[in-house]
Residue, then its C-alpha position, 0 to 999 in steps of 0.5 A: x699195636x690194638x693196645x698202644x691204641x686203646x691206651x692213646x684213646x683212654x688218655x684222651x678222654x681223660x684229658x678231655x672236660x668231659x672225660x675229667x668230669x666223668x672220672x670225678x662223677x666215678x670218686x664221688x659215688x666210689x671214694x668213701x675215704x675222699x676228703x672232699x665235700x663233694x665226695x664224702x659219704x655220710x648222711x645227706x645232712x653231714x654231706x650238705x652241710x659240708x658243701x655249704x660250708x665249702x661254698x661258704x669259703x669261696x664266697x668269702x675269699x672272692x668277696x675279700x679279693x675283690x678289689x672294690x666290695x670292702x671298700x663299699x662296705x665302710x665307704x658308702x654308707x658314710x659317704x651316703x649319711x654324711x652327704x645326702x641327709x644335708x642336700x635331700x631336704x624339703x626344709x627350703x631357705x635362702x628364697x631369693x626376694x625382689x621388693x617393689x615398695x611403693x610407698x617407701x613409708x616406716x612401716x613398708x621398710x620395716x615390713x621388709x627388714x622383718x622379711x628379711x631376719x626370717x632367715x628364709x629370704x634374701x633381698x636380691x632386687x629392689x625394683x621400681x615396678x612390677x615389670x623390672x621385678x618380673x625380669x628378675x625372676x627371669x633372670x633366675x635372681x628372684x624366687x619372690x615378688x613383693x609389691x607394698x602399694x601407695x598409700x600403705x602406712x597411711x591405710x593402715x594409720x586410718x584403719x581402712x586396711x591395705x593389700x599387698x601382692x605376692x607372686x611367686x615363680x611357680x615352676x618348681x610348684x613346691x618351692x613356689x608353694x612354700x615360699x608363698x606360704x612362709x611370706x603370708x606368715x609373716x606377713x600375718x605376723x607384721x599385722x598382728x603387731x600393727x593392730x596390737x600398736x595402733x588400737x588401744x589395749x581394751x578395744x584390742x581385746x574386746x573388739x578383736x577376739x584372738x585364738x591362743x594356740x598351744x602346739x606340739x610336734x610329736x616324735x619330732x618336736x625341733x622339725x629336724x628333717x634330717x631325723x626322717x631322712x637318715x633311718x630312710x637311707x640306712x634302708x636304701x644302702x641295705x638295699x644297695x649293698x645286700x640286694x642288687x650288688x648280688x645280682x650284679x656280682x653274680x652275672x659278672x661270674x657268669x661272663x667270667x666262667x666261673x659260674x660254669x664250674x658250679x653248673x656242672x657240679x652236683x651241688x643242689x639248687x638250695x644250698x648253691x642258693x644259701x651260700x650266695x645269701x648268707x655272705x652279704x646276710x651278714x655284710x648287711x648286719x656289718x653295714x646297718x651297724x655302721x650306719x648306726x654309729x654314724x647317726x649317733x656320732x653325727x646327728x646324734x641320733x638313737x631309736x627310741x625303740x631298741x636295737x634288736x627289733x631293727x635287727x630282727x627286720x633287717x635279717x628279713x629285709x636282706x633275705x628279701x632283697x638278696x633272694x630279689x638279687x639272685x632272681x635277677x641274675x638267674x635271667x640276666x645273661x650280661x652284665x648290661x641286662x643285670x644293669x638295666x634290670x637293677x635301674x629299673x627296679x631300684x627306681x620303682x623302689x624309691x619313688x614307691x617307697x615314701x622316701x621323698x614323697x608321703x604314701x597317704x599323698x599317691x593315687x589309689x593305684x600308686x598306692x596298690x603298687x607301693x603295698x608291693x614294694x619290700x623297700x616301703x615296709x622297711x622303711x616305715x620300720x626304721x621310721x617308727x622305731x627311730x622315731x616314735x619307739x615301735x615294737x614287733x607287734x605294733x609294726x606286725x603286718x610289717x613283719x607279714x608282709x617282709x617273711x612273705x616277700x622273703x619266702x617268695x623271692x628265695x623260693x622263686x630264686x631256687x626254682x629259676x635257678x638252671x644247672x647244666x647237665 
């Protein structure tokens, strides 16, 4: 009877998490002839190695049964450099502009019809008076006021000058100021050739002295805003896909439990930690590839430097972003969190990254801040590589500041990461 007793109990504790788990412990130290990773004996690095390689297959196979990740892979970045390039551009057109003409003379008609063949401007009003055209603006039908006085061809036959006003709904300040800007050229423009047509050719050049300029556009000589935006936003998909999907991946295992299989393991901190960089490592290799393709497919874009400097920063730049990923989900205890965290970062990132706006232009503190900002460095890589053929040692205190990050963000990423006994 002592023995049926002691054999029910030896049963249930085998049966039990904790009996399981005590029992693998005993064939890890015991079983020399094990197949498993874990219970292979050998040297530390041979035992290592094969536990890298063993976690190594998992990420793998969970990243290919994920029924989304693949997908994203080739999907977003060509969703993100077909569309974002033609809709986030400063390059401003299509200003909508209401005409007040006063003097309704040859000269005011064709002062409008040069606005107008610009291509910057579209005649959407012709008012009587200041304040009709004020109502389109309003109305949100006008961007522009024009407003040609009296007496204009007369003043300018008599050589006694005229003015015209411009006002310009300032409450998108950029576009108001650009606008501005277009029309006074313009506006320039028209009176060099009334000058040129009213004054004789000697009193032309003698009494108006004139500045010739010849001008050139370094490294970018069309003005092509969209060969500054597409290296940015290969930056930002990398930082997307390699950096904060991690984060979130990872704190979703945790809800699920999966997680808490590893914990109880005796794999070490360090190499848990490289089996979850290295798979999106090299999705990250896959996904600039990708984007390279499609800049020259479709912009026609090519570096004006060479591929393998790009790579080499990449390689840094997925570390740092990764090792930032697996920080966060070593605090985050829900997905929400995980969430919440990535906005907050993601949003630092950007606006601190000279995506849309020039570092040059910030305060002196935004500027200390954006010294911070890993996103920054990489982007003002991909920028001068593309555009103006830059190489390692040119771009060396980049290459500085991202193995510092990186080495900051794993090393942190080991030393928070907690397993449970």
């Amino acid at each position: 009877m002592e023995n049926k007793e002691n054999n029910i109990e030896t049963n249930t504790n085998l049966n039990s998490p904790l009996g399981v788990r005590g029992k693998l412990e005993k064939n890890i130290e015991t079983n020399t002839n094990s197949n498993s990773p874990l219970g292979a004996r050998g040297s530390l690095g041979a035992r290592g190695s094969s536990v890298l390689k063993y976690l190594l297959r998992k990420e793998f196979k969970q990243i290919l049964r994920n029924a989304v990740l693949p997908k994203m892979i080739f999907v977003f970045p060509f969703m993100v450099l077909m569309v974002f390039p033609w809709a986030a551009s400063y390059e401003i057109k299509n200003l909508n502009l209401s005409v007040i003409d006063n003097d309704h003379s040859t000269y005011s008609q064709q002062l409008t019809q040069k606005i107008i063949s610009s291509n910057y401007f579209k005649l959407t009003d012709v008012s009587p008076n200041y304040t009709q055209a004020l109502k389109s603006i309003e109305r949100k039908e006008s961007d522009i006021i024009l407003e040609i006085p009296a007496n204009f061809e007369k003043d300018l036959v008599n050589r006694q000058g005229a003015k015209v006003m411009i006002s310009a709904n300032a409450v998108n300040g950029m576009k108001g100021g650009i606008g501005m800007t277009y029309l006074s050229s313009i506006l320039a423009d028209f009176n060099v050739g009334i000058t040129q047509r009213l004054l004789p050719n000697t009193v032309a050049i003698n009494a108006v002295p004139t500045i010739q300029l010849d001008t050139q556009y370094r490294f970018n000589p069309h003005l092509n805003y969209r060969v500054f935006m597409v290296p940015a936003l290969m930056v930002m998909i990398l930082t997307l896909l390699c950096g904060f999907l991690p984060a979130v991946s990872i704190v979703f295992e945790k809800e699920l439990g999966t997680m808490e299989q590893i914990n109880v393991s005796p794999v070490p901190k360090a190499t848990f930690i490289l089996a979850k960089l290295i798979p999106f490592w090299l999705i990250g290799f896959i996904v600039i590839s990708i984007g390279f393709i499609i800049a020259w497919a479709v912009y026609g874009l090519i570096p004006a430097g060479y591929f393998s400097t790009i790579y080499l920063f990449a390689a840094i730049y997925i570390l740092t972003v990764s090792g930032l990923g697996l920080v966060i989900s070593n605090y985050a205890q829900t997905l929400q969190q995980a969430m919440f965290v990535v906005f907050f970062f993601m949003l630092v990132f950007i606006m601190l990254s000279g995506l849309y706006t020039p570092i040059d232009s910030m305060p002196e503190w935004a500027k200390w801040i954006a010294a911070f900002n890993p996103l920054k460095h990489f982007m003002f890589v991909m920028r001068s590589v593309y555009l103006k053929g830059s190489n390692p040692i040119q771009l060396l205190n980049e290459l500085i500041a991202l193995i510092g990050f990186a080495l900051f963000f794993n090393t942190w990423a080991v030393l928070s990461y907690r397993k449970k006994n």
